[in-house]
N, C-alpha and C positions, 0 to 999 in steps of 0.2 A: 548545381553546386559549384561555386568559384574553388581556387586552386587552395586559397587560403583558409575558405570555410573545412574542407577538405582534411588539410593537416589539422585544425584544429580538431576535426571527428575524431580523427585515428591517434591524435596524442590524446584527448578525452579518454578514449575506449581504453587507451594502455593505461592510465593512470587510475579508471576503474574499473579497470582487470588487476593490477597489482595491489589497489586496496582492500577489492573483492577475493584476496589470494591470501593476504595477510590475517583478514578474519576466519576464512576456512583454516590458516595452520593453528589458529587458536582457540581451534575445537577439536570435537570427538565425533565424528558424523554417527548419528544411531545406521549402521548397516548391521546385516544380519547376524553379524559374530556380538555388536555391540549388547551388553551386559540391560541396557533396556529395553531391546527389543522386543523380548518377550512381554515387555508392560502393557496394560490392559487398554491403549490410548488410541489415537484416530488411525493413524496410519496403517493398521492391519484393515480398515475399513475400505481405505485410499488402495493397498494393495489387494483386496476382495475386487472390488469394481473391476482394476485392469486384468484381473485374471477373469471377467464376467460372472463373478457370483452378484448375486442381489445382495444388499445391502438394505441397511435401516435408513428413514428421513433424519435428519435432512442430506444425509451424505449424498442418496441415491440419486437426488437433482442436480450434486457439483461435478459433473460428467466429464468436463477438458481434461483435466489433467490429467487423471486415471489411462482416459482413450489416448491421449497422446503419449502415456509414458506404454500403453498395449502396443502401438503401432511404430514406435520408434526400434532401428533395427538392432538395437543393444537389448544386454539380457534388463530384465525389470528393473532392478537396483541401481544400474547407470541410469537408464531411461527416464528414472522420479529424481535420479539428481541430476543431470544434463538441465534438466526443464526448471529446475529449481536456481541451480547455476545461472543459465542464461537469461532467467527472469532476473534473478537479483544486479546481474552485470547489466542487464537493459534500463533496469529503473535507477541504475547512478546514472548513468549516460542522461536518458530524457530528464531525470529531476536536475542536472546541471543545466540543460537548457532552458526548462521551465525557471529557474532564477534564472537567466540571464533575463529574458523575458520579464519576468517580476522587477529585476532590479538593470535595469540596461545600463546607466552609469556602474563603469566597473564590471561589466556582467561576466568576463571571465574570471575574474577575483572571486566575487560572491559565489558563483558555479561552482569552483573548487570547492570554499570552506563548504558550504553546504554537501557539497558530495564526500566529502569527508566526516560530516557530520553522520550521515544517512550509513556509512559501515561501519561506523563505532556506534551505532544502537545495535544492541543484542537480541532485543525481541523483534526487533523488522531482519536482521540481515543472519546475528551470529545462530539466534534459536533453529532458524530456518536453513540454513547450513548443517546443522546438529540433528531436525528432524523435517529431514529433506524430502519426503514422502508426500507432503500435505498441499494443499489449493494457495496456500499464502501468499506464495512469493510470488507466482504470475497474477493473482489479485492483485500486489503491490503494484506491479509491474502497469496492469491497466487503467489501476485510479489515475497512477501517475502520468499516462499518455493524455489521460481522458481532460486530467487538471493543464497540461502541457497546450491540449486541444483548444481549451476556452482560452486562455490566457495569448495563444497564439489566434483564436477567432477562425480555428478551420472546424467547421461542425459536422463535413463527414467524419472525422478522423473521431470527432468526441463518439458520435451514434455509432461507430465500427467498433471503439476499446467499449462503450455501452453493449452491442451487441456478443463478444467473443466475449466480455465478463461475465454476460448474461447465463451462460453453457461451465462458468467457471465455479462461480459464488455467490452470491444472489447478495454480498457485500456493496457489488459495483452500483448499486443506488444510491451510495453513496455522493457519488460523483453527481448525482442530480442539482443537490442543494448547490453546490458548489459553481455549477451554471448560471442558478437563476440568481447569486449574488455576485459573482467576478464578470461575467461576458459581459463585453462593453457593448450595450445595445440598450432602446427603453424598456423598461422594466415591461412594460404590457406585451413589447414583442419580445422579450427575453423567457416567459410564461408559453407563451406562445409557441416558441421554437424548441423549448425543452419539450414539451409535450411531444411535440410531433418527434422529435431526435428518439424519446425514450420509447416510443410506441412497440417499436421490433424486439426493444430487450424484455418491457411488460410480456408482448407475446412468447416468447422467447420461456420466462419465467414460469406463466401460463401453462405453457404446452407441455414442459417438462413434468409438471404435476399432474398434467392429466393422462401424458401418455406410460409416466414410468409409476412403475407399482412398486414401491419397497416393501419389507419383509413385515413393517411392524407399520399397518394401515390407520392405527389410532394415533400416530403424530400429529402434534398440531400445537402453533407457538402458544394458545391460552395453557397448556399443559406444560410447556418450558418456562413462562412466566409462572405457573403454581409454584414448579419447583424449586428456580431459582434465581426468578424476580420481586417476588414476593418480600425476600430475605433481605436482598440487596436493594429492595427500593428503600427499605430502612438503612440501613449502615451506607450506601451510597455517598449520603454528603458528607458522612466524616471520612471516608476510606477513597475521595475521591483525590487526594492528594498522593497516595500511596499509588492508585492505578495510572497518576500520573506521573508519578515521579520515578518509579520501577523499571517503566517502559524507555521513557525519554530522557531522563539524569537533567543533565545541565540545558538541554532545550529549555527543560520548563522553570529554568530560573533564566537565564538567559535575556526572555524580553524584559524582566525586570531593569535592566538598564537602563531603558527608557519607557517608565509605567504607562503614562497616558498613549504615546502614539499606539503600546503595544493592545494595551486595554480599546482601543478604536479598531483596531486589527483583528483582535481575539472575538469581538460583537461579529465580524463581517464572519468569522469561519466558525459561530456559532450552530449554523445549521450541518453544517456538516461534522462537527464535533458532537452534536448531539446526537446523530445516526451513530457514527462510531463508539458513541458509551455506552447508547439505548442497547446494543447488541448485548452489554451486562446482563439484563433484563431477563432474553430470552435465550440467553446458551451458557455454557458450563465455564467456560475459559474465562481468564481475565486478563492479564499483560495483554495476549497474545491476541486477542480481540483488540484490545484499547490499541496496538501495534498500527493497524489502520491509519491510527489519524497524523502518522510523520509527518508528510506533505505538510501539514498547518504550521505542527510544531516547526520543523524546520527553517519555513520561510520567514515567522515569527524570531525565531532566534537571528537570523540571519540577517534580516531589517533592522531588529534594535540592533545588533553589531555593526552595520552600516553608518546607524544614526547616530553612535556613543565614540565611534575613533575616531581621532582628527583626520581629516581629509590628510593631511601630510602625510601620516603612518600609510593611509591604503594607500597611498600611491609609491610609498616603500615596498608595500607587501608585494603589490602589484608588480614592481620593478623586480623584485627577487622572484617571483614565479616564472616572469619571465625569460629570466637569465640561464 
């Protein structure tokens, strides 16, 4: 790493360390005195695992978190939020690289708004600050490495965020679609390479259901799709605007700036928006599922805002970033 890539890291880090600071003072972390902790919601699940009680499916297969917040040398309650912390401060960091990346004219310009963009969503950064217990925020943390991975064209690094996702959330398949449409290669070896890249997280996924027994053995997604796919496969298309616009605000009016490039763009991150909603399907949550798919929204907003300001203005903005 040269001297200047260098400072630009450690100014990155500081700029989303302080905007990562500003969204924690503008919450209420759920800790144990907090007024919901008692509520009937995941994180008593997430605090069961690290203390080693068994738990119910699908929790009992999202093992990282849980095990790292057991083994880290703070009491429990730092330990799920340190992890939660340092994931959400990792995924500003790499999502500023992956636009520069995306967008290399200007890429520290674009870097910033988007990483600005990324702690002023509430369901990816503030909820998860609030209810810091949960798998989320290091799932964010690895789509985002994984998306950073292909776009940068290093495919250990995609199959490594695939493989530690794999022990995390079983989310991180997400990132598959995501290869076989962005990685610059031909489409026949790009099929090809995903295959073999995702083979260790499959096993990975695999092995966890057959070696870990949870408490309640009749789990299974056609019983999560009765309950609460079923429902949602009908109101879906009308309520799809709400689970987009709750999570993301102005992202999802944003590429409307520039309709068509955005609508050519939103085609390509189809497959991978599609894993992120299909999730509605078969689990209870809503925002907080749909929260997943930032990376699209983000890069979408941040391209039409590219494509809609005079070249004069960025290179104002750019001059006062600078300064």
């Amino acid at each position: 790493m040269s001297r200047n890539a260098l400072i630009e890291f450690i100014i990155i880090s500081f700029v989303a360390l302080v905007l990562l600071l500003i969204a924690f003072f503008s919450i209420q972390p759920m800790t144990y005195t907090h007024p919901d902790f008692n509520q009937d919601w995941d994180h008593h699940v997430y605090i069961a695992m690290a203390e080693g009680i068994s738990v119910e499916a699908p929790f009992a297969y999202r093992v990282l978190t849980p095990w790292l917040a057991s083994h880290l040398p703070f009491d429990l309650q730092f330990n799920f939020f340190l992890i939660t912390f340092l994931a959400l401060w990792g995924t500003g960091i790499v999502l500023y690289y992956l636009i520069g990346r995306w967008l290399p004219d200007r890429a520290q310009l674009w870097g910033l708004v988007g990483m600005v963009a990324f702690y002023s969503l509430y369901w990816v950064v503030g909820y998860n600050l609030y209810d810091f217990w949960l798998s989320d925020a290091l799932n964010f943390f690895l789509i985002t490495l994984a998306f950073y991975a292909i776009i940068a064209g290093i495919d250990w690094l995609f199959a490594l965020a695939l493989l530690i996702g794999a022990f995390n959330r079983e989310a991180i398949i997400a990132a598959i679609p995501l290869y076989i449409v962005f990685r610059q290669l031909a489409q026949r070896e790009r099929v090809k390479r995903v295959i073999l890249l995702a083979l260790p997280m499959l096993g990975i996924i695999i092995c966890l259901r057959l070696f870990i027994h949870p408490i309640d053995s009749d789990y299974s997604l056609v019983t999560y799709f009765r309950n609460y796919g079923l429902t949602r496969l009908v109101s879906l298309p009308f309520e799809m605007n709400l689970y987009t616009l709750a999570p993301f605000g102005l992202l999802f009016i944003a590429p409307l700036l520039t309709p068509m490039a955005s609508m050519r763009l939103m085609l390509k991150f189809t497959p991978f928006l599609l894993v992120c909603y299909g999730q509605l399907l078969i689990a209870n949550n809503t925002e907080r599922l749909v929260a997943l798919a930032f990376p699209a929204f983000i890069i979408m907003s941040v391209t039409a805002l590219k494509n809609s300001i005079p070249l004069g203005f960025q290179r104002l903005m750019l001059a006062l970033s600078h300064s």
